[in-house]
NUVEX-587650 format. One record per residue: residue number from 1; x, y, z of N, C-alpha, C, CB in turn. Coordinates in steps of 0.02 Angstrom, whole numbers, plus 50000, padded with zeros to 5 digits. Glycine has a CB too. Layout:
N
pt pos:NUM | n_u:X | n_v:Y | n_w:Z | ca_u:X | ca_v:Y | ca_w:Z | c_u:X | c_v:Y | c_w:Z | cb_u:X | cb_v:Y | cb_w:Z
...
//
This chain:
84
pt pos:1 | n_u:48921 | n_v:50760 | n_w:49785 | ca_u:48961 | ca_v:50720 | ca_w:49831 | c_u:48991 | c_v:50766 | c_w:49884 | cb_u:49018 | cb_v:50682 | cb_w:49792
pt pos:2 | n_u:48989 | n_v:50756 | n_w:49952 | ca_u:49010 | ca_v:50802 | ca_w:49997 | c_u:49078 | c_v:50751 | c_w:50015 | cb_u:48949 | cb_v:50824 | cb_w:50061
pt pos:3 | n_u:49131 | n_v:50823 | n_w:50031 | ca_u:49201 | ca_v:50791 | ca_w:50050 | c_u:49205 | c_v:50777 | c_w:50092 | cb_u:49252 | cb_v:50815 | cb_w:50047
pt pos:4 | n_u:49194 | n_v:50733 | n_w:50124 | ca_u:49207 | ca_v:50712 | ca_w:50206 | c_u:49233 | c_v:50641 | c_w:50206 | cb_u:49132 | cb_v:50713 | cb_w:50257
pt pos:5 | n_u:49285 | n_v:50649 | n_w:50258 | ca_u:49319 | ca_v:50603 | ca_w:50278 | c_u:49364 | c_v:50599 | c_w:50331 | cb_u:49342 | cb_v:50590 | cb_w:50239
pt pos:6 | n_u:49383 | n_v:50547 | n_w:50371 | ca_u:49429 | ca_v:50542 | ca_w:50415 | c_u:49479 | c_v:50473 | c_w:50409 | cb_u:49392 | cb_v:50546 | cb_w:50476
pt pos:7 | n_u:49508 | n_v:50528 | n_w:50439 | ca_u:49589 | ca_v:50471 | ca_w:50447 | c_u:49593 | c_v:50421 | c_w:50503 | cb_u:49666 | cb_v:50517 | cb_w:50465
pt pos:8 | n_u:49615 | n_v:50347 | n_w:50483 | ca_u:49594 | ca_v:50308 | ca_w:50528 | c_u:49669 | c_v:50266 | c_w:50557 | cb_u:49532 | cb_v:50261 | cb_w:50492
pt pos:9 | n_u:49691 | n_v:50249 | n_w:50602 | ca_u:49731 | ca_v:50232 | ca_w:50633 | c_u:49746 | c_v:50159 | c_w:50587 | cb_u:49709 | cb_v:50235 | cb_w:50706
pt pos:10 | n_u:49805 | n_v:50127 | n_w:50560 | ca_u:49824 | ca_v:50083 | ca_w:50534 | c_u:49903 | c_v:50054 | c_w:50559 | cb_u:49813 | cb_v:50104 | cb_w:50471
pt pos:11 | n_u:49890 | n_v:49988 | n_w:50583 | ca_u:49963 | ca_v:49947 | ca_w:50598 | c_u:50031 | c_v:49954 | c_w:50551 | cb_u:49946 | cb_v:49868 | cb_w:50593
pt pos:12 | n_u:50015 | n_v:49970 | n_w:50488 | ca_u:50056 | ca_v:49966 | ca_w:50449 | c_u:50088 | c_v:50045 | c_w:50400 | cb_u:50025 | cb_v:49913 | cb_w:50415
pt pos:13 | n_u:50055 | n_v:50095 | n_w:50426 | ca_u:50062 | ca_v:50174 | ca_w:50436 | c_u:50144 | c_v:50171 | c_w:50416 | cb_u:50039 | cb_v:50210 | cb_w:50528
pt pos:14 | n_u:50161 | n_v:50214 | n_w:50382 | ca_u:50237 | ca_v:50221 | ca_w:50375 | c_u:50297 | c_v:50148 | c_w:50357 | cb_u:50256 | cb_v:50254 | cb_w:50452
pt pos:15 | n_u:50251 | n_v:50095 | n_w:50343 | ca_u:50305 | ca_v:50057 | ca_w:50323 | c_u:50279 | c_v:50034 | c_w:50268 | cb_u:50331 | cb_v:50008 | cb_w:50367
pt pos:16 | n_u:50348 | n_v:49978 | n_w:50215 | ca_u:50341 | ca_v:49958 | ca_w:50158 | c_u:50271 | c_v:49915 | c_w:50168 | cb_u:50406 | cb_v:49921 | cb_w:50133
pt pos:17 | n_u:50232 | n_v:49926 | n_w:50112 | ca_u:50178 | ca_v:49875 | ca_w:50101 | c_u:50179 | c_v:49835 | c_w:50007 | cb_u:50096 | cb_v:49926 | cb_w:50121
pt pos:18 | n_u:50125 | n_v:49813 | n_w:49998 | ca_u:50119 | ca_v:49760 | ca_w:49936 | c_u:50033 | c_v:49792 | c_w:49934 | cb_u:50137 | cb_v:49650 | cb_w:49957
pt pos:19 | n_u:50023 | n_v:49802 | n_w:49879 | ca_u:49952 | ca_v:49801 | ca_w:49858 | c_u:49951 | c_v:49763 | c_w:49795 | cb_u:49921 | cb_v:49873 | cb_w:49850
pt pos:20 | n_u:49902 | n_v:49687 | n_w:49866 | ca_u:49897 | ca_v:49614 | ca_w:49812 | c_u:49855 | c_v:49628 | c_w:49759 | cb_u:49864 | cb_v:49543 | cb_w:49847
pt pos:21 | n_u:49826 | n_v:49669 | n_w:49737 | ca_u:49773 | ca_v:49720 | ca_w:49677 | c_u:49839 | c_v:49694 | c_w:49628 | cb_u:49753 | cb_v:49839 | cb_w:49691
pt pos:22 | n_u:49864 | n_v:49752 | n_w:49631 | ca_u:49907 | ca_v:49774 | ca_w:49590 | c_u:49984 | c_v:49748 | c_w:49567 | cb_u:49907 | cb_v:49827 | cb_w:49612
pt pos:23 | n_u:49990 | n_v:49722 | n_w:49634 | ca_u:50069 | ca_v:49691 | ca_w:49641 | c_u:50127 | c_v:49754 | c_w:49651 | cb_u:50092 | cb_v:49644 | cb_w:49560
pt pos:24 | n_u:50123 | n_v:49798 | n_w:49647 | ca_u:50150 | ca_v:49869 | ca_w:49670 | c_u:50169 | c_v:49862 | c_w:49742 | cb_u:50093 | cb_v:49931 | cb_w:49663
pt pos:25 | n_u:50215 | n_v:49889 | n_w:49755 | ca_u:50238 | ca_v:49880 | ca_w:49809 | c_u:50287 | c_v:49960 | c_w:49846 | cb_u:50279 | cb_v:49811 | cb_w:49793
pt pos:26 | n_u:50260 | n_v:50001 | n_w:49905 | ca_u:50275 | ca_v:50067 | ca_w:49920 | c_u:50263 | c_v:50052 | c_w:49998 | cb_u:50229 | cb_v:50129 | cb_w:49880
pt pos:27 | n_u:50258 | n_v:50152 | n_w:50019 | ca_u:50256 | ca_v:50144 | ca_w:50094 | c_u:50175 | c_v:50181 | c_w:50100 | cb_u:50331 | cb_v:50190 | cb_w:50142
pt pos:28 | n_u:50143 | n_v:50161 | n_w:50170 | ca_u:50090 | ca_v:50173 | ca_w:50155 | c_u:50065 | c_v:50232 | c_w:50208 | cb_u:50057 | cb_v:50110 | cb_w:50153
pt pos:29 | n_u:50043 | n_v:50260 | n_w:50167 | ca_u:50040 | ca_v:50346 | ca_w:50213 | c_u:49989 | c_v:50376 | c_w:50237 | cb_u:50058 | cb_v:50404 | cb_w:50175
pt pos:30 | n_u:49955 | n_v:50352 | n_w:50197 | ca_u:49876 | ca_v:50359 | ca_w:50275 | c_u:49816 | c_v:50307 | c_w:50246 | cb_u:49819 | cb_v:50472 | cb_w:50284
pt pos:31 | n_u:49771 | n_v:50289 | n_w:50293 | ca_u:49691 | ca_v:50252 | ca_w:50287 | c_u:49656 | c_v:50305 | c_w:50303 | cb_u:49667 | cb_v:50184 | cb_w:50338
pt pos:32 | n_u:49610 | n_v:50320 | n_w:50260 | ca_u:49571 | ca_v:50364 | ca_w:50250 | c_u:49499 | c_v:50357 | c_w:50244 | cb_u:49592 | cb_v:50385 | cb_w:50207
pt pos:33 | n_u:49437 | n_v:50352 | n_w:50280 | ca_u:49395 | ca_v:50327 | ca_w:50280 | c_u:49331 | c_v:50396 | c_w:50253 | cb_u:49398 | cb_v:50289 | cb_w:50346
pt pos:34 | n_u:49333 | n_v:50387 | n_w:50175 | ca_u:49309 | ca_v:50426 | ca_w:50139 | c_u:49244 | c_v:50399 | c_w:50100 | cb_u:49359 | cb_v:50448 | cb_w:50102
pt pos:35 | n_u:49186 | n_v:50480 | n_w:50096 | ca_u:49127 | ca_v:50468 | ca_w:50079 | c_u:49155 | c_v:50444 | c_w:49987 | cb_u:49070 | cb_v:50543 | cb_w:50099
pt pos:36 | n_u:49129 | n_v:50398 | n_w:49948 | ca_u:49174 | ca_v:50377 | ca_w:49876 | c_u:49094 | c_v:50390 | c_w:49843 | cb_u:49224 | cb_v:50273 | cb_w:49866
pt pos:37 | n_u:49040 | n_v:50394 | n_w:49859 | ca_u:48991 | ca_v:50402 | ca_w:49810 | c_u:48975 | c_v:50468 | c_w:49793 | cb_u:48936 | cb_v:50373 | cb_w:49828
pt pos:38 | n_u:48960 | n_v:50465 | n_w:49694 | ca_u:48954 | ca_v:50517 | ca_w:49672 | c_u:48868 | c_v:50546 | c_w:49682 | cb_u:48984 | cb_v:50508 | cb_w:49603
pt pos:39 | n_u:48829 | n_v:50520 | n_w:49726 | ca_u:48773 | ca_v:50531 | ca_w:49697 | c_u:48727 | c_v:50561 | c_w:49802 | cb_u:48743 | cb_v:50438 | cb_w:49636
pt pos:40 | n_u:48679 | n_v:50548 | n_w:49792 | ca_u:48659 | ca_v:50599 | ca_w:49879 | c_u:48660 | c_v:50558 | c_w:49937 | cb_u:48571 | cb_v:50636 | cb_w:49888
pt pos:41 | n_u:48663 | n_v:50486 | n_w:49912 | ca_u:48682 | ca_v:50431 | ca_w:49959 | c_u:48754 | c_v:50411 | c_w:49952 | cb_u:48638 | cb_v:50370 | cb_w:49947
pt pos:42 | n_u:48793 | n_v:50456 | n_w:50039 | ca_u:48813 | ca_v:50410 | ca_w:50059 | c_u:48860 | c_v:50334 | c_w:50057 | cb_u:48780 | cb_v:50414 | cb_w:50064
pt pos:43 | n_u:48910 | n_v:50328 | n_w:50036 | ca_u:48937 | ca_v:50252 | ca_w:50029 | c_u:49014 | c_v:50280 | c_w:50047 | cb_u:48925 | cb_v:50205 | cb_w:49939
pt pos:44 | n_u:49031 | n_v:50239 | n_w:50108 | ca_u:49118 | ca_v:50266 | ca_w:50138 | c_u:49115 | c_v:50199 | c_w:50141 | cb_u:49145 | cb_v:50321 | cb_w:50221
pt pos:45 | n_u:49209 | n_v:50201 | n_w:50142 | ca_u:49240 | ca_v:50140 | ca_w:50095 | c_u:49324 | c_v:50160 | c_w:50133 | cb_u:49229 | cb_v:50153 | cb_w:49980
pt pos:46 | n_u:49342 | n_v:50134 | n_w:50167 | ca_u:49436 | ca_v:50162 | ca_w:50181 | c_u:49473 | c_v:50133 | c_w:50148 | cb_u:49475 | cb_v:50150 | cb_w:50250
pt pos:47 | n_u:49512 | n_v:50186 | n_w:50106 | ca_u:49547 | ca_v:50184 | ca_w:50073 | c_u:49621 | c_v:50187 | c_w:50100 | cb_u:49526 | cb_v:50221 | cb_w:50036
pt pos:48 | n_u:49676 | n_v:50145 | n_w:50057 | ca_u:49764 | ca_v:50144 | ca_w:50095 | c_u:49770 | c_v:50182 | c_w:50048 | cb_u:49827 | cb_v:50071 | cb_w:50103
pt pos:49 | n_u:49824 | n_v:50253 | n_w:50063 | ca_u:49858 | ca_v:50282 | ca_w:50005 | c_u:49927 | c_v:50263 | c_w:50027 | cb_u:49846 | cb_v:50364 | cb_w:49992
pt pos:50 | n_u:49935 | n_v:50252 | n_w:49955 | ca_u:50033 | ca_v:50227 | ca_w:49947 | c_u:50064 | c_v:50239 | c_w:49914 | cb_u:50061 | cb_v:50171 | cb_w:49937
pt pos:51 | n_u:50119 | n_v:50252 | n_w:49921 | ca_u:50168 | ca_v:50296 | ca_w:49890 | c_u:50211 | c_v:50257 | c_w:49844 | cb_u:50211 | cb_v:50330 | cb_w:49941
pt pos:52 | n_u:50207 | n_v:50247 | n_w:49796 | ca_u:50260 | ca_v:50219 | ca_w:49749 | c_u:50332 | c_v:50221 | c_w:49755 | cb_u:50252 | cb_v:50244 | cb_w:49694
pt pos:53 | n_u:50370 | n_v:50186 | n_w:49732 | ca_u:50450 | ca_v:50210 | ca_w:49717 | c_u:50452 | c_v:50263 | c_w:49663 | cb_u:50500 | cb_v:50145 | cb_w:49688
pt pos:54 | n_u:50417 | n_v:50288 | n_w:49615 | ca_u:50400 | ca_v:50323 | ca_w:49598 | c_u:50398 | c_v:50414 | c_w:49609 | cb_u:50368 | cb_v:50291 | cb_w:49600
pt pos:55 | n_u:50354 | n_v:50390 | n_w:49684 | ca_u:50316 | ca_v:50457 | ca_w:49737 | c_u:50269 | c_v:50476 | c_w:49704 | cb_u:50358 | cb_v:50529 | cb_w:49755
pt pos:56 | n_u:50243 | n_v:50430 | n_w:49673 | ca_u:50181 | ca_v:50444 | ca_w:49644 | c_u:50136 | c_v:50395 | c_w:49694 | cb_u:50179 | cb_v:50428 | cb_w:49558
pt pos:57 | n_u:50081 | n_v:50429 | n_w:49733 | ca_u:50039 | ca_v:50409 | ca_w:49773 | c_u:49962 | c_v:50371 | c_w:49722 | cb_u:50027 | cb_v:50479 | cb_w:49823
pt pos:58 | n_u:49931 | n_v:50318 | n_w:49745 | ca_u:49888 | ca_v:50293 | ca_w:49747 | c_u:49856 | c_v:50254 | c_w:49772 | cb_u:49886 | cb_v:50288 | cb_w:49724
pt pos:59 | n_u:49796 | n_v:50237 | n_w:49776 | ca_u:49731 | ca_v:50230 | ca_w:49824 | c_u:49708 | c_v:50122 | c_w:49801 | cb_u:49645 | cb_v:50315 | cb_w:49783
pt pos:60 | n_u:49703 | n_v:50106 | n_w:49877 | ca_u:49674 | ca_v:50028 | ca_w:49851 | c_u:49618 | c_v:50038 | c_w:49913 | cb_u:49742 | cb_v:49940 | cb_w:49856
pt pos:61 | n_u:49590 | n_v:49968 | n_w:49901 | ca_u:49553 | ca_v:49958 | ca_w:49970 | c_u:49608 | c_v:49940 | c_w:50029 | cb_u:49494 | cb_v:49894 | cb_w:49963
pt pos:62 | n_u:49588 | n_v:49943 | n_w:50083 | ca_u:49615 | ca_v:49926 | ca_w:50134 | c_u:49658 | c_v:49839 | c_w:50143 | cb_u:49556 | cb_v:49940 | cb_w:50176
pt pos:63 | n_u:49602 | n_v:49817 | n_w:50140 | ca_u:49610 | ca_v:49738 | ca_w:50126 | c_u:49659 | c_v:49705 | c_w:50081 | cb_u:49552 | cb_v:49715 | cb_w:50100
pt pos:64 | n_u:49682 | n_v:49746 | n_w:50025 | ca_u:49716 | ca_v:49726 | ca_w:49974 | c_u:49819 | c_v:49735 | c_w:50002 | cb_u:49680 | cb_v:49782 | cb_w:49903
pt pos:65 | n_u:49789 | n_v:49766 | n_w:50050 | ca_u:49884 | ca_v:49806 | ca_w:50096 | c_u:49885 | c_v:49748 | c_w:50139 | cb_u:49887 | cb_v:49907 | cb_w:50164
pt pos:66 | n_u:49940 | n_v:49715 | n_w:50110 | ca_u:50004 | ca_v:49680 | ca_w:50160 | c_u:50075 | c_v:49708 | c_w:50172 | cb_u:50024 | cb_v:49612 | cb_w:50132
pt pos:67 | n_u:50098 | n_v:49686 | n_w:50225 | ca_u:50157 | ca_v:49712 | ca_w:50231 | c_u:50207 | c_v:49685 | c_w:50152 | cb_u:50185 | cb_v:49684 | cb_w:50311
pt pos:68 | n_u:50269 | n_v:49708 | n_w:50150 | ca_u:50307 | ca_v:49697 | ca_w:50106 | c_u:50390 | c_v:49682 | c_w:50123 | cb_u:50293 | cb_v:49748 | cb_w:50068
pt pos:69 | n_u:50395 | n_v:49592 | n_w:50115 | ca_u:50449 | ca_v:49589 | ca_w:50177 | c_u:50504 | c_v:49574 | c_w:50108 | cb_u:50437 | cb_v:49511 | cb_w:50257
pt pos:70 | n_u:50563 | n_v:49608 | n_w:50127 | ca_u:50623 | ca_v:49605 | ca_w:50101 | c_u:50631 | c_v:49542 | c_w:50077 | cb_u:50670 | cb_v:49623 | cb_w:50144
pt pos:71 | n_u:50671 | n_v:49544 | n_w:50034 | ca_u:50673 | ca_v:49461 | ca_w:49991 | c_u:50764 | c_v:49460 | c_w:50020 | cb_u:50652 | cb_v:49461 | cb_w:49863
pt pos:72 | n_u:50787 | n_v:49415 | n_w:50034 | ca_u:50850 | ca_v:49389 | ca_w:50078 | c_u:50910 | c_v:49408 | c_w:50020 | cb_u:50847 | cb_v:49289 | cb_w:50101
pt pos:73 | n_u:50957 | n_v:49438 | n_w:50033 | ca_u:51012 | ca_v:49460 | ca_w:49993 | c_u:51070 | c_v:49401 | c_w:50003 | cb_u:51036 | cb_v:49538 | cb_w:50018
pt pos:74 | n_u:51102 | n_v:49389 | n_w:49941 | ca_u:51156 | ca_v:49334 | ca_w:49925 | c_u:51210 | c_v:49386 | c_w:49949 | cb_u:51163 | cb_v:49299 | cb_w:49836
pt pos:75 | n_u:51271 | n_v:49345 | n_w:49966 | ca_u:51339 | ca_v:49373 | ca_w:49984 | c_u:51355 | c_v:49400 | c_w:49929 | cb_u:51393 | cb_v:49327 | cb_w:50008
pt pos:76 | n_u:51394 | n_v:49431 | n_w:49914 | ca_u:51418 | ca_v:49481 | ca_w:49867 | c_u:51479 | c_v:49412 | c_w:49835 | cb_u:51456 | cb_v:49572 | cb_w:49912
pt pos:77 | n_u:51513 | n_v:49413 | n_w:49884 | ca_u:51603 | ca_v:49351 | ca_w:49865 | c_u:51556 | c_v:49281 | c_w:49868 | cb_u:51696 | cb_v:49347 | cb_w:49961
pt pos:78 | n_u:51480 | n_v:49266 | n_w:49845 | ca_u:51459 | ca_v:49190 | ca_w:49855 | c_u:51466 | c_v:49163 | c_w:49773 | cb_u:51368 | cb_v:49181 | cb_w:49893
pt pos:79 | n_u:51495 | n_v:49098 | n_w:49752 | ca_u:51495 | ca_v:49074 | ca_w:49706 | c_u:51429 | c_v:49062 | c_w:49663 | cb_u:51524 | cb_v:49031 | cb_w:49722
pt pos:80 | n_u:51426 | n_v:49040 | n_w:49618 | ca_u:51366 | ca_v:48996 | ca_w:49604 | c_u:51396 | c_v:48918 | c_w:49586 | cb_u:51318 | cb_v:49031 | cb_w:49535
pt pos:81 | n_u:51394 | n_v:48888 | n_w:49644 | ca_u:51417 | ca_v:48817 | ca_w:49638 | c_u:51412 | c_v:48774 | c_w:49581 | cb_u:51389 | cb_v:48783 | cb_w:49682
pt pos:82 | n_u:51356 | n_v:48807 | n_w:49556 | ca_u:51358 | ca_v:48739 | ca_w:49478 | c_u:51408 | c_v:48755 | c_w:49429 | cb_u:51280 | cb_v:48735 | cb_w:49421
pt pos:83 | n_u:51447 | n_v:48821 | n_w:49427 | ca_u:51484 | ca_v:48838 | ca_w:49382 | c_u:51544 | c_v:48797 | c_w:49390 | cb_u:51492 | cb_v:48904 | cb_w:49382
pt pos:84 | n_u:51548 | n_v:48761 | n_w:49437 | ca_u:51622 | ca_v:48734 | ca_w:49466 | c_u:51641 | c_v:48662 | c_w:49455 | cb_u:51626 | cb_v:48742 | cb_w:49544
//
C-alpha cells in the first residue's frame, strides 16, 4: 500500500460536527483524501477525521459528517410548571 494522500478543503473544517455512523459527536479537523487499499490497486476514499470530547481522533466517510447544532438551554430560575 503506498501512503499517499491529500488534504481536501471542507465547509465544516474546525467546527462541531455529528458522525450519523456512529452518533459521536466532535470537531472536525481535516478531509483527507487517502489511498485506503491494502493491495497494488489503488482505491481513495476521503476520509473526516474528528476529534472526540475525549481528543481521541477518528476517521468516518465524508458523507456520514453533519454539522452538530447546540440543543437550546432552559433558564436556570425556569419552573417546571406541572409541579405547581
Amino acid at each position: 500500500m503506498s501512503e499517499q494522500y491529500e488534504y481536501v478543503p471542507h465547509r465544516l473544517l474546525r467546527r462541531r460536527v455529528r458522525d450519523i455512523a456512529s452518533g459521536v459527536e466532535g470537531v472536525l479537523m481535516a478531509v483527507i483524501n487517502e489511498n485506503v487499499s491494502d493491495t497494488i490497486t489503488e482505491r481513495w476514499m476521503e476520509l473526516a477525521y474528528i476529534r472526540a470530547a475525549s481528543g481521541r481522533e477518528f476517521t468516518t466517510a465524508v458523507a456520514n459528517v453533519h454539522p452538530a447544532y447546540e440543543q437550546p438551554q432552559v433558564a436556570a430560575g425556569r419552573r417546571d410548571e406541572r409541579s405547581t
